[in-house]
Phi, psi and omega in degrees: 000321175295344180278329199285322211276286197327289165315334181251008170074044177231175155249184213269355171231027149270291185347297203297319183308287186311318169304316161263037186054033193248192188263166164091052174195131163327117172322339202245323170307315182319302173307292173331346202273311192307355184243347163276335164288293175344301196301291179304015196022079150301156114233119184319171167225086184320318182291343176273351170246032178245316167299340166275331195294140189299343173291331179068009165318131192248344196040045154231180187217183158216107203239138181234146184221182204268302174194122198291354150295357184242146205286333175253358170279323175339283161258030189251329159328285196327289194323277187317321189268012159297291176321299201299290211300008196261352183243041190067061179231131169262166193220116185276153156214142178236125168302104158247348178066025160081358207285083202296326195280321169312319183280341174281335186276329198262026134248345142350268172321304196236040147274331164290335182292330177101002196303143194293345198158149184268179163192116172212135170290118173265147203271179193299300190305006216263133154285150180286322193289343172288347211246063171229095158319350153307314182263326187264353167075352193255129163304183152210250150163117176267099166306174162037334171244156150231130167283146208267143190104348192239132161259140168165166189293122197206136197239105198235151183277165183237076201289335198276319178280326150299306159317308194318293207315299165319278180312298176334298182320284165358263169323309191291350210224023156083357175283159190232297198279074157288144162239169186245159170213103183233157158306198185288145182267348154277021162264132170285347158298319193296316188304294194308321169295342195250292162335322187275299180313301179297311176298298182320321188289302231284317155331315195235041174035072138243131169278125191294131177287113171332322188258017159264008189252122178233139183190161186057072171264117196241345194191168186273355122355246197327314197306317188305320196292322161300311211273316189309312217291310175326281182320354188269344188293193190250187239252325159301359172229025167297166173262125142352307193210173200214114156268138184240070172328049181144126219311327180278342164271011137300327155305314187268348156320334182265348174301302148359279181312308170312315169298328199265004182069032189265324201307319177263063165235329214223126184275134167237146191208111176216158193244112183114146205276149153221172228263088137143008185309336198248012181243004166304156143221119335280170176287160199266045140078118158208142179268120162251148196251183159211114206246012159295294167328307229266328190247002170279313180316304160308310238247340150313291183312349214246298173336285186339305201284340171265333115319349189271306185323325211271327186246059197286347172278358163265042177267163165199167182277166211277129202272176170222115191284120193224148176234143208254150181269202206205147173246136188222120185262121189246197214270002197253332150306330190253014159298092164326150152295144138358102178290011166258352177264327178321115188338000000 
């Protein structure tokens, strides 16, 4: 900073002004300071002014997601660093992949790193005793899950009322033979979604066929290989319709459908919207979420919770939040049953 302030004909606490963004420094100083940095590739060093600050504030978050290549860590990312940044804050984010051992290391890191706070999707496989906001020094705020054993704040989908809605959408166009396609069956979103599957048939005094059940589905891989294994029975004991509990085994569902010239014969309904689903033949059928909201939401909270520190008598206890989803209906739904399958 004395080189930068020397070169640009200031002192060492116009610089500091400037670096730190504060008022009261000149449209004309500014610039100079800024083009005496330029010249020198200056760059501050945030960890050495986080040690001065009285607060010990780093103005970082930390965020972990299942894999940040999927379309729904994807925008719940989005969601968070939209909040941190509108209040200068950056955002570390980390992949753990359902992983237990991949998520203790990566609140390690960045609890070593120091971040003011989390916001994290947690794995099924998660020990409870990792999440003692005591031991990570940190708040903290859970999406799309809450890990069992822990109070804090967590912000969810109405993953069991949604499904219902789908499978319902269903049940109205006359389909009876649904199959299911669900996820790892120790996430509580899958369970809660396999559940929503069940109650909807169990509504309309139907019984679930066991070998239309697919669940611990891991990639749109395994889903085509489920749809393929159905589709291989003879053609009167195929399923009518297919609820695909997650945006990727609805991709592979339909590939599926699709090899076998079945996608407009055999109704799909799958739950959260993805990036061309409305560009399909047919367009897809979705319980949608918005996990953009979900991650805007966690990341208030997470303030919140951070101002509470600061403040303990505005702490308060810990909620669970839910933002709902919604069906939005396309041509992959309004496929009818077979009029000889028909109710």
């Amino acid at each position: 900073m004395r080189d930068v302030a020397a070169l640009a004909g200031v002192s060492v606490k116009t610089v500091s002004r400037v670096v730190n963004a504060e008022s009261g420094v000149s449209p004309e100083l500014l610039a100079r300071v800024r083009r005496a940095a330029e010249q020198l590739d200056y760059r501050p060093d945030f960890s050495a002014s986080n040690l001065r600050r009285s607060d010990r504030r780093t103005a970082t978050v930390g965020l972990m997601v299942e894999d940040v290549a999927n379309e729904f860590s994807a925008a719940v990312h989005a969601g968070v660093e939209e909040a941190a940044r509108a209040r200068g804050v950056a955002v570390l984010t980390a992949s753990i992949a359902d992983d237990p051992t991949r998520e203790r290391d990566a609140v390690r890191a960045l609890a070593h790193r120091r971040v003011d706070g989390l916001v994290v999707v947690p794995s099924g496989a998660a020990d409870s005793s990792l999440w003692n906001e005591r031991d990570i020094g940190v708040p903290i705020v859970f999406v799309d899950r809450a890990p069992r054993g822990v109070a804090a704040d967590c912000v969810l989908t109405n993953n069991n009322q949604g499904t219902r809605e789908g499978v319902a959408h269903l049940l109205e166009q006359g389909h009876q033979r649904i199959a299911f396609l669900g996820g790892v069956s120790h996430l509580d979103t899958a369970q809660e979604r396999y559940e929503g599957f069940t109650d909807a048939l169990a509504a309309a005094g139907l019984a679930v066929r066991p070998d239309w059940v697919f669940r611990d589905l891991r990639s749109p891989d395994e889903a085509t290989e489920a749809v393929r294994s159905m589709l291989a029975a003879p053609a009167n004991d195929h399923p009518t319709a297919i609820f695909a509990a997650q945006n990727l085994l609805s991709m592979g569902a339909f590939r599926a459908l699709r090899e076998a010239g079945l996608n407009r014969s055999i109704a799909l309904v799958g739950f959260d919207d993805f990036a061309l689903a409305d560009m399909l033949d047919p367009a897809i059928t979705v319980i949608a979420q918005d996990p953009r909201a979900i991650g805007q939401r966690a990341t208030e909270l997470l303030f919140e919770r951070m101002a509470a520190d600061d403040a303990p008598s505005s702490s308060r206890e810990p909620a669970s939040y839910v933002v709902p989803s919604w069906l939005i209906v396309r041509e992959s739904s309004l496929i009818p049953p077979p009029r000889e399958l028909a109710p």
